[in-house]
C-alpha beads as a LAMMPS data file, in Angstrom:
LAMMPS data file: protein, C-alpha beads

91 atoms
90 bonds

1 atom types
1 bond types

-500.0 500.0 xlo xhi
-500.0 500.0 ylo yhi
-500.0 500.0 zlo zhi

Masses

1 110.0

Atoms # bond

1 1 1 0.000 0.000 0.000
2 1 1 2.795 2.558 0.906
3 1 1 4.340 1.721 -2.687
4 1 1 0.874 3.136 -4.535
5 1 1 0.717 6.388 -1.931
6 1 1 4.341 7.155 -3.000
7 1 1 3.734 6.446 -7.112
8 1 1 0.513 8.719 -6.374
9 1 1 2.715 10.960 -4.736
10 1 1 5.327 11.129 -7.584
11 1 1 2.773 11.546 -10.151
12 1 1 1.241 14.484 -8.416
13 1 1 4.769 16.078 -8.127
14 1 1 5.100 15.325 -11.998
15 1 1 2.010 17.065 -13.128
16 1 1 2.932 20.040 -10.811
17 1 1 6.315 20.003 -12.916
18 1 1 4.673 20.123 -16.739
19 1 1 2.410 22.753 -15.136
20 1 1 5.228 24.998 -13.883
21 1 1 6.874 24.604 -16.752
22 1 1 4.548 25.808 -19.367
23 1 1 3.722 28.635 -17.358
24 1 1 7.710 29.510 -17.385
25 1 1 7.775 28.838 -21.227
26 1 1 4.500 31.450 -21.963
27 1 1 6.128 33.915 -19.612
28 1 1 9.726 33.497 -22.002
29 1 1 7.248 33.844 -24.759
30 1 1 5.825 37.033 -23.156
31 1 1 8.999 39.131 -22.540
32 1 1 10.688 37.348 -25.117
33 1 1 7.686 39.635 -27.578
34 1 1 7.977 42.602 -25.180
35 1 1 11.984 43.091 -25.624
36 1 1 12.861 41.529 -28.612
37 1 1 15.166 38.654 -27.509
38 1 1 16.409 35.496 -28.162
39 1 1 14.827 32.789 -25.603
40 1 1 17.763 32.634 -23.547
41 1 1 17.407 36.302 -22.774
42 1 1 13.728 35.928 -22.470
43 1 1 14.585 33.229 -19.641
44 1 1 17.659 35.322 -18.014
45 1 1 15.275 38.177 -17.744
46 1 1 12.936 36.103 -15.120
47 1 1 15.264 34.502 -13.405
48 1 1 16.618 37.972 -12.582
49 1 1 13.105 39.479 -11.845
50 1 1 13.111 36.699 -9.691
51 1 1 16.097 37.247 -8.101
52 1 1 15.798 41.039 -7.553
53 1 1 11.998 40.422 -6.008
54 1 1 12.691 37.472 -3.914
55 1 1 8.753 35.898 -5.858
56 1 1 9.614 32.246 -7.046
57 1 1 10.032 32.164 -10.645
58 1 1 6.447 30.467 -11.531
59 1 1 5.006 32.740 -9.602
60 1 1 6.784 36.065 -11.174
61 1 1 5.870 33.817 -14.753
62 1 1 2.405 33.484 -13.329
63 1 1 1.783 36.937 -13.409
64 1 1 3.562 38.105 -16.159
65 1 1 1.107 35.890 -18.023
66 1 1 -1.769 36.510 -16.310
67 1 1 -0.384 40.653 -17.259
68 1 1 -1.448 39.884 -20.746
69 1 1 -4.867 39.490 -19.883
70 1 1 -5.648 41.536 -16.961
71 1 1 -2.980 44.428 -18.077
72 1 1 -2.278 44.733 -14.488
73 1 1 1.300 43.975 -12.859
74 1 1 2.468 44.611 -9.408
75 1 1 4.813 47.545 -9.196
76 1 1 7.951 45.688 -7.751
77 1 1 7.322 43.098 -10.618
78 1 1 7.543 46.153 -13.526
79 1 1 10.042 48.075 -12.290
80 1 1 12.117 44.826 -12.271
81 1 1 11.333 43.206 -15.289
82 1 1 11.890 47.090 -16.814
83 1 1 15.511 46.734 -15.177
84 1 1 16.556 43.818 -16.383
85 1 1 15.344 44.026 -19.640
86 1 1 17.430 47.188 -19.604
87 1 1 20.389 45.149 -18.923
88 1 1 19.904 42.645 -21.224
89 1 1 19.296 44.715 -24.122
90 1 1 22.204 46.801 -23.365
91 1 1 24.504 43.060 -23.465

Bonds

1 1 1 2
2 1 2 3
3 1 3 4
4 1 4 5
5 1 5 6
6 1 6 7
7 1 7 8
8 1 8 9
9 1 9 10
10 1 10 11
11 1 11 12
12 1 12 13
13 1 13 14
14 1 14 15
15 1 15 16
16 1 16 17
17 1 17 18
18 1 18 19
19 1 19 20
20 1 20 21
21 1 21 22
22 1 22 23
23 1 23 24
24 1 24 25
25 1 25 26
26 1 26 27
27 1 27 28
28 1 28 29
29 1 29 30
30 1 30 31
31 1 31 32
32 1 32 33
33 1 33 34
34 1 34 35
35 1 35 36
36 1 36 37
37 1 37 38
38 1 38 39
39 1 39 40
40 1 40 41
41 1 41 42
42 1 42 43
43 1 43 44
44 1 44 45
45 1 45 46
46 1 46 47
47 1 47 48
48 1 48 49
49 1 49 50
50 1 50 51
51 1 51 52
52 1 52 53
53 1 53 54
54 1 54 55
55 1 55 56
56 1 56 57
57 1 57 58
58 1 58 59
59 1 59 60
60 1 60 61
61 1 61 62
62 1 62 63
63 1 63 64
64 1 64 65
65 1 65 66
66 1 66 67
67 1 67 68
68 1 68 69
69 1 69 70
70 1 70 71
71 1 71 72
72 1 72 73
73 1 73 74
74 1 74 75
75 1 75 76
76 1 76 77
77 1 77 78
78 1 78 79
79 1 79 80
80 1 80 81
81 1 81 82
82 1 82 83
83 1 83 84
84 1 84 85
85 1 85 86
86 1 86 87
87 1 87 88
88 1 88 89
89 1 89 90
90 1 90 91
């Protein structure tokens, strides 16, 4: 019985994973359209939005997508994603 609660267990954690991951790869797509870059960038530029906020980076993707349809971002979130896509633009 313990063997099916911890396959359950995994599976769960596996879903969360392909989940968290596409929201990452929409947010790429998002800033990736905003500034012009290559992927990479796109990718650099939330893991330092990230960084610079201390917000987990599905969450900081979470709203960046959820941005494109409400048009509403949280302050700390814009001015950081504004900074680093200053920086990355001007590499």
């Amino acid at each position: 019985m313990n063997k099916i609660g911890d396959l359950r267990a995994e599976i769960d954690q596996l879903q969360e994973a392909v989940v968290s991951h596409a929201v990452v790869d929409q947010a790429v797509g998002v800033v990736v359209t905003l500034g012009g870059l290559r992927p990479d960038q796109g990718f650099q530029v939330l893991r330092e939005v990230s960084q610079h906020t201390n917000v987990k980076l599905r969450q900081v993707s979470e709203q960046i997508v959820d941005w494109v349809h409400s048009e509403q971002l949280s302050d700390e979130i814009r001015a950081a994603l504004d900074k680093a896509l200053a920086t990355v633009r001007s590499t």
